[in-house]
N, C-alpha and C positions, 0 to 999 in steps of 0.2 A: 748549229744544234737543230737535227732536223725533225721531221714527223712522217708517221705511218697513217695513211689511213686504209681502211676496207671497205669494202660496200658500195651503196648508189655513191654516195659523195665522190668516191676515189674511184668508180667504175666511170664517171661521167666527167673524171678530168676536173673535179673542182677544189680546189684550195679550202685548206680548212680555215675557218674565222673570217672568212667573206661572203656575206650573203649572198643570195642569190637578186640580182637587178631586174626589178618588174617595172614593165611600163604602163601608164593609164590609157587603156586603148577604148574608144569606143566606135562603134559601126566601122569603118573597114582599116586595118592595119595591113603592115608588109613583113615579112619576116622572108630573111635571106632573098629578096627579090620578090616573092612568090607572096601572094594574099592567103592574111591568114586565117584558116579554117574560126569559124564563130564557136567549136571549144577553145581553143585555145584562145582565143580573146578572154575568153570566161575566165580562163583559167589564169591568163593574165591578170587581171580586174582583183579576182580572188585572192592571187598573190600580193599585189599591192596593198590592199585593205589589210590583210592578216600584216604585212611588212608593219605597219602604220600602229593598229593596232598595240604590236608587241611593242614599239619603240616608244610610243606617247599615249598608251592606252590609260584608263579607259576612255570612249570615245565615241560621238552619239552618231547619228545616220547625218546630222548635219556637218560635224566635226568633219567625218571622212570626204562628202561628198568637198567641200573645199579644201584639202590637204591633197586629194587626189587628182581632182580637177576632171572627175565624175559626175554624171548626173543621177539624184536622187533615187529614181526609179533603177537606175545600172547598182546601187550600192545597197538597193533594197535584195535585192535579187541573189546580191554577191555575198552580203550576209545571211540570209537565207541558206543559200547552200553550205557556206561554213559551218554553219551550227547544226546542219546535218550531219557535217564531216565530224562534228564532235569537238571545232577545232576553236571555234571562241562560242561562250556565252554571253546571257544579261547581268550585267553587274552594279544591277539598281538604276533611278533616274536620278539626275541633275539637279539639286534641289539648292534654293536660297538664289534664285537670277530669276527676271522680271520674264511675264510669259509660262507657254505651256511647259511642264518640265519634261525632259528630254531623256529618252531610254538610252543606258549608255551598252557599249560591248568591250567587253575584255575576251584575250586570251583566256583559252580554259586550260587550268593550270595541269590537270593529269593527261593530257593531249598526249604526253610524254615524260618521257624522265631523264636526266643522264646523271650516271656511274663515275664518280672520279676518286682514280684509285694513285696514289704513292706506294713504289715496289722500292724501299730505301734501302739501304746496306744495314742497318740496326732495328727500325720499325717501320710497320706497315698500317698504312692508313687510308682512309675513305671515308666519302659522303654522295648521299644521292641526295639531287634536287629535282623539283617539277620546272614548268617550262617555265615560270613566272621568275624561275631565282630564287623560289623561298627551299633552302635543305631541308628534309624531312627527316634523316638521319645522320650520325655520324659514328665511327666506331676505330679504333686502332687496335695496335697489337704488336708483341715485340717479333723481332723475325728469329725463329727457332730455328727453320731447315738449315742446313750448312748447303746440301744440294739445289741445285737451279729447280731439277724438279719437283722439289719438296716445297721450297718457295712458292712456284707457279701454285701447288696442293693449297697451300698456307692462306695465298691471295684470295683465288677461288672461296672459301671458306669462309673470307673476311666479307666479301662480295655477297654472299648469300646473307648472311646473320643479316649486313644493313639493307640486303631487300627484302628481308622478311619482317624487317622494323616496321616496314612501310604498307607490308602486305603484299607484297609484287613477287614476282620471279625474276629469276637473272635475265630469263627471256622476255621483260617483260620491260626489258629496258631498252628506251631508242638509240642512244650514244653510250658508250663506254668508253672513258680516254683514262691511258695509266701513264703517270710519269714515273719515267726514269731515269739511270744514266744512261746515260752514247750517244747516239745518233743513225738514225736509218741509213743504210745504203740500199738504193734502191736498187743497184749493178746486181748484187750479191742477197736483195730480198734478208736482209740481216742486221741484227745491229752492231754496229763497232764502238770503239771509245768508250766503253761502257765500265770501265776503273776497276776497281774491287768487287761486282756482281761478277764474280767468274762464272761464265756458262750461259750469261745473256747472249752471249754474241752469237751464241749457235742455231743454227736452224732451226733445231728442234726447241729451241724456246718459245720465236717467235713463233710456232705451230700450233704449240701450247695454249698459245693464249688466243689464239685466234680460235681455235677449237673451244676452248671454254667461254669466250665470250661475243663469239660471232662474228656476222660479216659488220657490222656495224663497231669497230674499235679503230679507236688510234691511238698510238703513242708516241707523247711528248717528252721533250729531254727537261729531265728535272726543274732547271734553273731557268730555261724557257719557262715554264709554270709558272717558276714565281716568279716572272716577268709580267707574263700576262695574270697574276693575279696581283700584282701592284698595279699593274693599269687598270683594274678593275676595282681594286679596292681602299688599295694605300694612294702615294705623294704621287703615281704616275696619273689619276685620277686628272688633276690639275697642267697635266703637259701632254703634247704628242712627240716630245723627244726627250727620249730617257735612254740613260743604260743601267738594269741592274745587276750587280757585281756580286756575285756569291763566294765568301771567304769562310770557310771551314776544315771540315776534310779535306776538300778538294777546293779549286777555283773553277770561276767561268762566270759566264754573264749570257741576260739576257737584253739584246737591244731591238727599243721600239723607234718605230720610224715614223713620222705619217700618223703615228697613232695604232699602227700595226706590226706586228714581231716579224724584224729583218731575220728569214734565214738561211738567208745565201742559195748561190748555186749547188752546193752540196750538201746542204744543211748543217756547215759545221761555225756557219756563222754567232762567235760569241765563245768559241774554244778557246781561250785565253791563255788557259793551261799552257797552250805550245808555244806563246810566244818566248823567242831565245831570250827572256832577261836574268841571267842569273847570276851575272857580273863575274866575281871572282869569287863566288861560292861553290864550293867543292860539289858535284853532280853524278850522280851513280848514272851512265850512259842508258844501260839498263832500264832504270825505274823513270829516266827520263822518255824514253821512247815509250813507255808503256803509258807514261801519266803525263808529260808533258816536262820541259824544263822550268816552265815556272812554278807549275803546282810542287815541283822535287822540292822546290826552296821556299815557301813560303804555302804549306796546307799544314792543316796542326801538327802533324806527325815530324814537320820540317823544325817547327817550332820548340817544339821536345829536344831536340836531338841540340841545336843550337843553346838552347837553356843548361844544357848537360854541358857541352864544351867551356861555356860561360863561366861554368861552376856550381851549379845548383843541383841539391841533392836531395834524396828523399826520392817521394813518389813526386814525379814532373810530368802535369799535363799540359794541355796549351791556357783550361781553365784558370789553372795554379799560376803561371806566368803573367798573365795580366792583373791577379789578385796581386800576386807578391808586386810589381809595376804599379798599382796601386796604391803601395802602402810605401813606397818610395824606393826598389828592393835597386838599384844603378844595374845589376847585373841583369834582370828583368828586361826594366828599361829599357837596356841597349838591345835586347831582342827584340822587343815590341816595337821600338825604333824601327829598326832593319825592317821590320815587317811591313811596317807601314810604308816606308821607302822603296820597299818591291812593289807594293800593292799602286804604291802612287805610280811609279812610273810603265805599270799595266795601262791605268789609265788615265798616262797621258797619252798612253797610243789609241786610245779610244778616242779623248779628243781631237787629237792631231786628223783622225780619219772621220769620223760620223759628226763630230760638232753638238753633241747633247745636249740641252740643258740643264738637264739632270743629274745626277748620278746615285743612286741608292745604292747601300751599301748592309748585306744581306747575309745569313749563317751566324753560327757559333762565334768567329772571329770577329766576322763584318759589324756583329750587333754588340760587339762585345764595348765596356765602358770606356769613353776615353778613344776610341781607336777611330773613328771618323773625322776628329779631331787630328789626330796624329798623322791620318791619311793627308788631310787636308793641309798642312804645314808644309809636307813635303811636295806637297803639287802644286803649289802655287810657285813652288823654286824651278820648276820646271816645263811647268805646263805654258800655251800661247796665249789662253784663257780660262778663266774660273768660273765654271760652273758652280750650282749648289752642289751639297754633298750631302747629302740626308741620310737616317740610319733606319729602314725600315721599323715599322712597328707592327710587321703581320709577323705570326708566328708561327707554328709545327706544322698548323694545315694549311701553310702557302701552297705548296706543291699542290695540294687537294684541291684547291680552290683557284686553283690554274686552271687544272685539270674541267673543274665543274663548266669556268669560262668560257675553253672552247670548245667543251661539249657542247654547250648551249647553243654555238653557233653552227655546228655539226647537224646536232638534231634539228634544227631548224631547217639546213637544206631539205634532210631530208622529207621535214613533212610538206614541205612547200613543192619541192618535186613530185610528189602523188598528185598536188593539184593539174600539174601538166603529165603525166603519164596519166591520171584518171580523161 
């Protein structure tokens, strides 16, 4: 499941959601062999401090110069220039500890902002934050356009309202990152695997949005998001190995390694969708090549259809199906059985390969009552080990709040890279 970026980040070769590595340099450093010029030391130093800052701020001239392994007068200097940049402020002194009380510096939270937008097949969503993490607005909306370009119109529009929340302009934002389905190819500058958004995969989408929201965008594949916003917010919070497993519409997952989202050599790491599991369930070749073989047999739509053959009449959704399961319906039941017995044997081939500790379990289905449980029955009959299985508790604006996550670490190259191009 891979990612788009544009701009300095993606011009200079850098991975999204990895900062940039500063080192404390003082009097003479080496870079590539060759001594390096006394700006760029500066700009070194500068980097560090702001790194330090954001991570464990706020944070006084003594705090830095020992974290950094700088001297006072180097970090007097180095803040100094920052706060010219605009880039941290004073954020009061240190008071209740023995002694003179101590000025401290934070990051200044309007330094930047970023854009995190949801382009979903039903509704479209967004939120902008400052650089500190605190969202300043939030805003959704159902998806009207039937066309790709009506959509892009739709986005655009949603994009504006929540920076005008703020008081900003769209150009007024450092990072913009949008989730959705597929995944980049960068062969073809396009996205693919992209399900039910008919018309994302074309050129002229990706155009689209680059023109309306600049050199500064990336985007991320849906479930990826809520990957990285369970790391950041929910049960992944507490581990650096997790997979989460999105069951709704569709499937797929996203998996953290390290503490960092694996996305393969092609970025299609976490497409789940395609694994061959669909036993001796009947598969439209068709709908499998387009969506995968496991999603044919087990995304709500699969659900439906098997409820119907069950015997179940009336209006049948996937909702209806775990209610009626619920209430003790045998014919239910054995659908939601099934369900969870494909879902489990997805991931025991997770296990089998990445070794998780985790596993969240994430959408409309994944969250649904009772079904993590169910999951869990069945994987432990076949799995080599048992991980937890937890049921997400983020909701509609996971995606959003992916989104905002690796904005934040986007925007950050970027303003940290002015320190050395300045």
């Amino acid at each position: 499941m891979g990612v788009i970026t544009a701009g300095a980040a993606a011009s200079e070769g850098l991975v999204p959601g990895q900062g940039l590595a500063a080192t404390a340099v003082q009097g003479t450093a080496a870079t590539a062999g060759q001594p390096a010029r006394p700006p760029l030391i500066r700009a070194m130093n500068e980097q560090l401090l702001l790194d330090r800052i954001r991570l464990a701020g706020p944070l006084s001239r003594a705090d830095l110069a020992r974290v950094s392994s700088l001297s006072k007068p180097t970090v007097s200097l180095a803040l100094a220039n920052l706060e010219r940049a605009g880039l941290v402020q004073e954020a009061g002194q240190r008071t209740g500890v023995p002694g003179r009380s101590a000025l401290l510096y934070e990051v200044r939270p309007e330094s930047g902002f970023v854009l995190g937008l949801d382009i979903g097949a039903q509704f479209m969503r967004g939120a902008l934050a400052d650089l500190s993490g605190e969202v300043r607005a939030r805003s959704s909306c159902k998806a009207v356009a039937s066309s790709m370009p009506g959509r892009l119109a739709q986005l655009v529009r949603l994009a504006d309202n929540i920076c005008a929340d703020v008081g900003i302009s769209r150009s007024g934002v450092t990072q913009t990152v949008i989730g959705s389905p597929g995944v980049y190819d960068p062969r073809r500058d396009a996205m693919t695997l992209t399900g039910g958004l008919q018309g994302l995969d074309r050129p002229a989408a990706l155009a689209g949005l680059r023109e309306a929201f600049g050199p500064a965008l990336a985007v991320v594949n849906d479930v990826d998001a809520e990957a990285l916003a369970e790391r950041a917010h929910g049960h992944g919070q507490d581990t650096d190995n997790f997979a989460f497993v999105h069951v709704g519409t569709g499937i797929g997952m996203g998996l953290v390694i390290g503490g960092k989202l694996h996305r393969g050599a092609h970025g299609v790491a976490g497409e789940i969708a395609y694994l061959p599991l669909a036993d001796d369930h009947e598969v439209d070749p068709a709908e499998a090549r387009r969506r995968g073989v496991l999603e044919s047999v087990v995304a709500a739509s699969a659900i439906v259809r098997a409820a119907r053959r069950a015997g179940m009449r009336g209006p049948v959704s996937a909702r209806r199906v775990f209610e009626a399961a619920a209430r003790g319906d045998e014919r239910a039941s054995a659908v939601v059985a099934e369900e969870a017995r494909l879902v489990a044997g997805a991931i025991c081939c997770i296990i089998a390969v990445a070794d998780p500790e985790l596993i969240v379990l994430g959408g409309g289905i994944g969250q649904a009552l009772g079904f993590a449980e169910a999951v869990s029955r069945s994987l432990r009959a076949v799995t080599p080990v048992m991980p937890e299985v937890r049921v997400s508790a983020l909701g509609t604006d996971a995606v959003v709040d992916g989104c905002l996550a690796e904005g934040a670490g986007l925007a950050w190259q970027q303003l940290t890279s002015t320190l050395i191009g300045g």
